[in-house]
Steps between C-alpha positions, in 0.01 A plus 500: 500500500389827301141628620464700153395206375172601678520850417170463268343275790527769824359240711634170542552177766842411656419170612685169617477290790635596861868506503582543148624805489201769433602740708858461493465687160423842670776416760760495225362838355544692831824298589661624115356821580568579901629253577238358738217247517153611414388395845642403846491100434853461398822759501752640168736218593253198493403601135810261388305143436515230726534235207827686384759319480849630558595488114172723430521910510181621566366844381192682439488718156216779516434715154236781524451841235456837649425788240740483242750253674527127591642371822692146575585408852718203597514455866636191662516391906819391709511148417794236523615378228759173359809668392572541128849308594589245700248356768296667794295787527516877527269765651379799224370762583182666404510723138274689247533645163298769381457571105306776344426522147359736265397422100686113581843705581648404839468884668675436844616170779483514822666263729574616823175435768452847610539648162224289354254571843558885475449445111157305563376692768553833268302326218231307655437751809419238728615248703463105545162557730331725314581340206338166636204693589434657194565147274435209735192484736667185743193269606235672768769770534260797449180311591667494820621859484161548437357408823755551710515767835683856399862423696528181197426724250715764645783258461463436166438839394812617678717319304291577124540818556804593751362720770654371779675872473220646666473247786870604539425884490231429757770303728739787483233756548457255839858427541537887529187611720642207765819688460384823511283411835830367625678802471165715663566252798898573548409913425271449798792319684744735402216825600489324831856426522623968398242541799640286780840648377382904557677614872249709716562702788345386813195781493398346093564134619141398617291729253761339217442163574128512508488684199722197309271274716206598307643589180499898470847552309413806391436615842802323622719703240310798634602475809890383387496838324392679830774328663747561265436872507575490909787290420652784291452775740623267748814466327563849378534577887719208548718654212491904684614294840787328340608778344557699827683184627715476216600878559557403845760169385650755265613770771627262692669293286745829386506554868678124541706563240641803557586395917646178313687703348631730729645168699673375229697856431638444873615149456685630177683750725564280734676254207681788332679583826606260593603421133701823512714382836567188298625655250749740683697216637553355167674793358821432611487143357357671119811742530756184482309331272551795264866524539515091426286618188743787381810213539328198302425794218834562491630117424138471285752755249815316515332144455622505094830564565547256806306227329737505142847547754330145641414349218856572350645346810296150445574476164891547533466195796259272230726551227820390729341214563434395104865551459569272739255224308635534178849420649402181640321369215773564291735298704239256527449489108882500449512139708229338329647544161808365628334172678295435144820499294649271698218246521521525099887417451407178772224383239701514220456103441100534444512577112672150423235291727160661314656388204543169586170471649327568216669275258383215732100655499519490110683145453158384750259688242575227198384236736183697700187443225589117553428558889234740427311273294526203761355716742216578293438175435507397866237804567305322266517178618391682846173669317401175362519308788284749703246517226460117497458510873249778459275321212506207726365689796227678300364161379476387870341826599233466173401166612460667817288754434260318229432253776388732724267719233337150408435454889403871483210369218380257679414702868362791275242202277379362842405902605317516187267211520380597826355829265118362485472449883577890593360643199123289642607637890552865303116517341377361826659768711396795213116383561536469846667845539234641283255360735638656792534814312104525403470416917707796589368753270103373624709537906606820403124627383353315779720686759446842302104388512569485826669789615235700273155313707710642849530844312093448372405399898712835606333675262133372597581564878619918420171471282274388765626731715493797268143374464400507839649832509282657211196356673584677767553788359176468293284456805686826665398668136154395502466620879659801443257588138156401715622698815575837233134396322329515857700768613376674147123393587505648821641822354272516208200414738621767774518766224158442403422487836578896523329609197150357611264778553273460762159331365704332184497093493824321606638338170588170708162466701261753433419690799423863525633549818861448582581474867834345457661592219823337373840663611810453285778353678770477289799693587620480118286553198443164269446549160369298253807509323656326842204225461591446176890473558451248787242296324742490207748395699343222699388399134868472382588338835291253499525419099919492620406232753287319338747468192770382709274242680405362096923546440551274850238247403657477137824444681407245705366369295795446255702413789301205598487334110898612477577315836301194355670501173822507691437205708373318186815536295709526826343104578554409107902574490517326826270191347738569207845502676390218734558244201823560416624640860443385869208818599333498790130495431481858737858640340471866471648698243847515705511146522444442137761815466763313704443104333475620152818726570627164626410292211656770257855491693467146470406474142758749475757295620400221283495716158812594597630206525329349177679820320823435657467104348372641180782719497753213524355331230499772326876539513526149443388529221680783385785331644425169307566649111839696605598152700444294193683760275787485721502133540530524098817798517664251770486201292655674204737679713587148673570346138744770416705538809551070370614625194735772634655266742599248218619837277736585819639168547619512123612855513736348816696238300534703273723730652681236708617389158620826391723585835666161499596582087642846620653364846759280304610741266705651843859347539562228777679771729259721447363723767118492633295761373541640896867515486545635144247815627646522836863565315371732277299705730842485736738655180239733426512657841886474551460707162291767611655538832812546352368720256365719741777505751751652196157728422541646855867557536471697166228683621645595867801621351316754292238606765801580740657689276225729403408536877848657557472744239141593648667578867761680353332759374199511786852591687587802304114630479513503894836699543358754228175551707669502790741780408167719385322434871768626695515842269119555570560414945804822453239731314215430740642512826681853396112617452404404790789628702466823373104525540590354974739780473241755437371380791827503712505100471780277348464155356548290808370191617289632821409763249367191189334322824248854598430560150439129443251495765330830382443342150280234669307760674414669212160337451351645817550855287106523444411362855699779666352815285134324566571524865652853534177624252280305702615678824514896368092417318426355841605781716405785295101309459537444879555899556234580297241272621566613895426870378199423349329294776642784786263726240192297518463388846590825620185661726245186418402319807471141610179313341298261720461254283252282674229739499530562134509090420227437696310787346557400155402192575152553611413728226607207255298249708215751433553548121481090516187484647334798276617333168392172574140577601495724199598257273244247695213755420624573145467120422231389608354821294697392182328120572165603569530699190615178274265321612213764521614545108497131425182445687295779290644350152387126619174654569479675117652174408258314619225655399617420177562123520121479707357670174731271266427174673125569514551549093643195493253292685201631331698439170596175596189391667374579139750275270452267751098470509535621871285813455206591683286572133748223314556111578610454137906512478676643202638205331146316528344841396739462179426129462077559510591763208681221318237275560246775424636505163522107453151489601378796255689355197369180587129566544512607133533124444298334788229696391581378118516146608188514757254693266506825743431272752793528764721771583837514722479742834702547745368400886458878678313341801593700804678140643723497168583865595787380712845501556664272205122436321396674186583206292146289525334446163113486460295490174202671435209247370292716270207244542453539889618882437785471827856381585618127559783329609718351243451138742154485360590483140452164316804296370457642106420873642785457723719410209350769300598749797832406531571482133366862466697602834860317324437671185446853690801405673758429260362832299568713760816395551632544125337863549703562814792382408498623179575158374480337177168337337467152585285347218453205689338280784503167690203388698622222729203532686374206652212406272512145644303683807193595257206344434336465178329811508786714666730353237257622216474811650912553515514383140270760384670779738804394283331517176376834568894636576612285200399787265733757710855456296607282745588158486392291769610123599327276757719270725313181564500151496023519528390239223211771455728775415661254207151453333449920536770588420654386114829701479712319728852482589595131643736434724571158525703331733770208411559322807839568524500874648460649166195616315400545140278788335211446262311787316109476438341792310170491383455522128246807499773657756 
């Protein structure tokens, strides 16, 4: 359709019957723009036709101009779709393309969703609802907005113009008062809880808590500073006592130590004495050992010499022996070579026989390929007759093994046809398990219902009792305010009483005279500000107690239609349950628990056993294709195991032809193939062993002769060496004679044996020298150490060492006791002065949070409409200033369509001054010179109001958003609802914007409306779910 075709004609009819499709026009604008339906009838995704077939794409294709640029929008829904190939269908999703040009040149594309919703939203500067409010006016849509209370029109203003922000800034402001009250509660808490913790001293105790008791901290941390003060002086003497005990523990303590040790000087005496007597008699013993030291020195000096005469000595005996070796193998080597010759001259007949013997193995190799080609022949002859055996057992086994795949087929075929009987149990079982499913979740709610009416009845019994308790506690508070506003009566009344002057009239009865004049008898003064505070209070108790009483009602209440609606539905399920399951009529939810747990197992069970069948047939059927493929490989495999068999049997004669050809070419004499091998393998090893046997004289004859020339001279090397050790025993034992007789001492055997046994003594050397220097240090230490003690115990006499002990012990028992009540007094000081210190910055802090929290409740009671002078939130203080402006802009044309007559106010009655009010709309009448309610307007003024109030609307909306110029509206307005009069009325109204550069089309299927109006825009439908445009425009248009 293209609406410049009216672009002469600004006003013009949309009309068609019901159902064809009028206002589906405007849905397709908003759905290519945002997306979205123009109204709430239908959603985006039911835009897609219902007479679509699955071979039809359906779109919507949306041109519009802005400035200097044209726009083309192609957005299409998720639809499913027949696929381009092959058969069935396919799910696509949702898409739009986005084209701007400029002078007929294609500027830009935009495909992507988001891209083109940013893109439109940037243009347009507006979104789907506003844009339906400034284009479309939906039928009685603002004829009810019109007329109805302030919390409608708050809704709908909320979401023209988005200030749910300030309902949420006056939540927070809430959100944060609650939690700033919260946190004055716990500082109180906390205040109470520094208190309890300060430590008093039995002469503050009393005066302390009764100060706490009635709330005087600042008193109370008087009086902690008071004590605090005596605390200190108290423990500055402490510290001057300790001190003198300390000087005390000191004295004594050098006193214990020195007596200490004084007793340990005489016990080292006593040691080193008796050390020194030890000592004495072991001097006689140290004086040999040194002599046994000056000997082993000695031999120490001629170890070299002794050690090479030895060595000389072993070496003559060794090499003796060697001599003796080589002797005997050389008379040993001098027989073998004599016993090998000999065997050789008895073998002389050997070469003659391996010649012989080998003319025979070469007059049998002429004859041996004969033999050698039977025996391949028979080997043959072997092969073939095992591979004819073998074919023939493979054929048997083939036959085998296809009969039993065919029996295989048939088991697996029977499985299969039994398919439609478990598939039908299988759905059966689904439903039912879905069944017991939808059961079990309403069980489940039911038992959480449940559980939550025991937690409601809990909950209603602590509420009646905290009731009970506030009204108690109101009464006490009412008693108590009318016993301080008598008490404050008689006061007042006795204090007049004294100022009378004698002669002056009473001012409660009159008289002159005052015999008995009123006498205070109040111990305690009661001001008014005391009145006042207990009234208040008895107020705010009995306001408490009364709200809880409405809360417990409320509750109740709630309980009582909650407990019905869970017997209802608890009595349905059962009524439910009962026709598929044995339920008692009375089953409780644990019964119906336990038999629908039951019927589950059981069903259970059965799907189980369903899957288990459906498995099996299944695998049958998997089975059944691989068991008729191998039936198939059998066969053929059958067929040529035949074939092989009959190739072996022919392969066998064959060869049984060829051996008897090659078997008679041997002469009649001739030996078996057994023999003729046997003798050859029997020459052949005569052969070798003679061979070898020759080999090995040769060979011993040699070896025995080279092992005699080897002992020979190992027998000359031995005398040589031997020779040479005896020179070096002559030259050593010379040295060693002349170094004993030195020592008057010969070379004799008792004198080898001494020196022999000195040698091995030799490593106790360092032993002996550690002893002897361990015995002079020891005696010359001991000497010195008994000289110094005679020294220092001379003239000192004999400490009593329990005296001192148990003096030193007292004066640290004492020292004990001072420190730990001084460090007793010193913290509870250091406590009482952390907590005296956190106690005056929760006051200051405090302070501050009262101030901030009463900030925030006046602040809040403001954005809220909770204020004393205020009832009027923010947000519906910003919506009446929308609505303000709707209404100013749109009096301009109420008053243009009503002749001056009627004017749009807003209601400022005192009731309409309340919380969430504001919103009422009045007009003034002109003619009766006063307000009316919008009700009492006739049908045509009514349209006439609400067409002015739509038109207000959607222009304050483009001027708040800053949106573009919408040169257009639809009136789907209901005229079917006018009369004759009201529909001449709206016609005119219309007329009279006509003029305003705006086009304007009426929505309507009125008969009237088609004779009014000439310029017309038909929609007419086909009957088959689609609809067909016509154009009408009026000649003089």
């Amino acid at each position: 359709m293209d609406f410049t075709k009216f672009a002469t004609t600004p006003l013009f009819l949309i009309s068609g019957k019901t159902g064809s499709g009028k206002t589906t026009i405007f849905d397709g604008m908003c759905y290519a723009l945002f997306d979205q339906t123009s109204g709430t009838d239908r959603e985006a995704p039911a835009m897609r036709s219902d007479f679509a077939t699955p071979h039809d794409r359906t779109r919507v294709e949306f041109w519009f101009a802005h400035r200097d640029r044209r726009y083309q929008i192609v957005r299409e829904p998720a639809q499913t779709l027949a696929k381009k190939r092959g058969t069935g269908l396919t799910d696509v999703t949702a898409s739009v393309t986005l084209t701007v040009w400029h002078d007929e040149v294609e500027e830009r594309q935009l495909t992507k969703i988001g891209q083109v919703r940013d893109f439109l939203q940037d243009l347009l500067q507006m979104d789907g609802k506003q844009f339906a409010q400034i284009v479309l006016l939906p039928q009685g849509q603002f004829r009810r907005f019109l007329v109805a209370d302030s919390d409608a029109k708050a809704q709908v203003l909320e979401q023209l113009f988005d200030t749910a922000v300030y309902a949420r800034w006056a939540d927070q402001l809430k959100a944060q008062l609650r939690q700033s009250q919260r946190a004055n509660q716990e500082a109180l808490a906390s205040l109470d809880h520094v208190q309890n913790e300060l430590q008093w001293t039995a002469a503050n105790q009393d005066r302390a808590h009764d100060l706490q008791a009635n709330h005087q901290t600042d008193d109370l941390l008087k009086l902690m500073a008071q004590q605090q003060m005596a605390t200190q002086q108290h423990e500055q003497a402490m510290i001057d006592q300790l001190a003198t005990a300390q000087q005390t523990v000191t004295a004594l303590t050098r006193q214990d130590t020195q007596e200490e040790q004084f007793l340990a000087d005489q016990r080292r005496l006593t040691t080193a004495t008796t050390t020194q007597t030890t000592l004495k008699q072991q001097a006689p013993a140290m004086a040999q050992l040194q002599q046994q030291l000056t000997e082993l020195e000695w031999v120490q000096s001629l170890r070299p010499q002794w050690q090479a005469w030895q060595t000389a000595q072993a070496a003559v005996t060794q090499r003796q022996a060697d001599q003796h070796q080589a002797n005997q193998r050389v008379t040993q080597a001098q027989d073998s070579l004599t016993q090998a010759q000999t065997a050789q001259q008895a073998a002389a007949d050997l070469p003659t026989k391996l010649t012989t013997l080998q003319e025979q193995l070469t007059q049998q190799a002429t004859i041996k390929p004969l033999y050698q080609q039977i025996a391949q022949l028979q080997e043959q002859q072997t092969a073939a007759q095992t591979a004819q055996e073998h074919a023939q057992a493979d054929v048997q086994r083939l036959a085998a093994d296809l009969a039993t795949t065919t029996a295989a087929q048939k088991d697996a075929q029977a499985i299969i046809d039994q398919q439609g009987t478990w598939y039908a149990q299988s759905q059966t079982l689904q439903q039912t398990a879905a069944t017991y499913t939808t059961w079990q979740q309403r069980l489940t709610q039911l038992t959480t219902d449940q559980q939550a009416l025991a937690d409601q009845a809990e909950q209603i019994t602590t509420l009646a009792a905290r009731v009970k308790t506030a009204q108690t506690v109101a009464d006490q508070a009412q008693a108590t305010a009318e016993e301080r506003y008598q008490a404050r009566l008689r006061a007042q009344i006795a204090e007049l009483s004294a100022q009378l002057t004698p002669g002056s009239p009473c001012p409660v009865c009159g008289a002159t005279t005052h015999p008995h004049p009123a006498v205070s008898t109040v111990t305690a003064p009661v001001t008014a500000a005391l009145v006042k505070q207990a009234q208040q209070a008895a107020t705010q108790a009995q306001q408490t107690a009364t709200q809880l009483a409405t809360q417990l009602a409320q509750q109740q209440a709630a309980l009582t239609q909650a407990q019905a609606d869970f017997t209802t539905q608890t009595a349905t399920l059962r009524q439910t349950m009962s026709a598929t399951l044995e339920v008692p009529a009375d089953a409780s939810l644990i019964t119906l628990e336990t038999t629908l747990t039951q019927a589950q197992t059981e069903a259970k069970q059965q799907t189980e056993q369903v899957q288990r069948a459906l498995t099996r047939v299944r695998t049958a059927q998997a089975q059944l294709g691989h068991l008729q493929a191998t039936a198939q490989t059998q066969q053929t495999a059958w067929t040529q195991a035949q074939e092989a068999t009959q190739a072996a049997q022919t392969a066998l004669a064959q060869v049984k032809g060829q051996l008897t050809t090659q078997q008679r070419r041997l002469p009649a004499d001739a030996l078996t193939l057994h023999e003729f091998t046997e003798l050859e393998q029997t020459r052949q090893a005569q052969l070798a062993a003679a061979q070898q046997q020759w080999d090995a004289l040769g060979q011993r004859v040699t070896q025995t002769t080279q092992a005699l020339a080897v002992a020979q001279s190992d027998l000359q090397t031995a005398t040589h060496e031997l020779e040479q050790s005896t020179q070096r025993v002559t030259t050593t034992q010379a040295a060693v004679a002349q170094t004993l007789s030195a020592h008057d001492l010969t070379v004799t055997p008792t004198t080898t044996t001494a020196i022999t046994r000195q040698l091995d003594q030799l490593t106790q050397l360092p032993t002996y020298r550690q002893r002897l220097q361990a015995f002079r240090t020891e005696q010359a230490q001991n000497a010195v150490t008994i000289a110094e003690l005679h020294q220092r115990l001379a003239n000192q006499p004999q400490p009593d060492r329990e005296q001192t002990q148990a003096a030193l012990s007292a004066a640290q028992a004492l020292v004990a006791q001072r420190q730990a009540d001084r460090y007793a007094a010193h913290q509870q000081w250091q406590r009482n002065a952390e907590l005296s210190q956190r106690l005056q910055q929760q006051l200051a802090a405090q302070a501050t949070a009262l101030q901030q929290t009463q900030a925030l409740d006046e602040l809040s009671g403001v954005l809220n409409g909770d204020g004393p002078n205020s009832k009027l939130g923010l947000e519906r203080y910003v919506l009446q200033t929308y609505l303000r402006q709707i209404l100013l802009v749109g009096n301009h044309r109420l008053q243009q369509l009503t002749n001056g007559r009627y004017q749009f106010v807003i209601d400022d009655t005192p009731a309409a001054s309340k919380k969430y009010s504001g919103l009422e709309i009045n007009v003034y009448d002109d003619h009766v010179g006063e307000q009316r309610s919008v009700h009492t307007l006739s049908g045509g003024e009514s349209f006439i109001a609400a067409l002015a109030l739509a038109l207000a609307l959607g222009e304050v909306i483009q001027r708040t958003t800053g949106s573009v110029d919408v040169e257009a509206l639809f009136i789907d307005e209901g005229f079917g609802s006018l009369d004759e009069d009201a529909l001449m009325t709206a016609l005119e109204s219309l007329e009279t914007i006509e003029g305003q550069h705006r086009m304007i089309g009426i929505i309507s299927h009125v008969s009237e409306l088609r004779a009014q109006v000439p310029n017309q825009l038909q929609v007419v439908a086909q009957g088959n779910g689609e609809s067909h445009l016509t154009y009408q425009i009026h000649e003089n248009g």
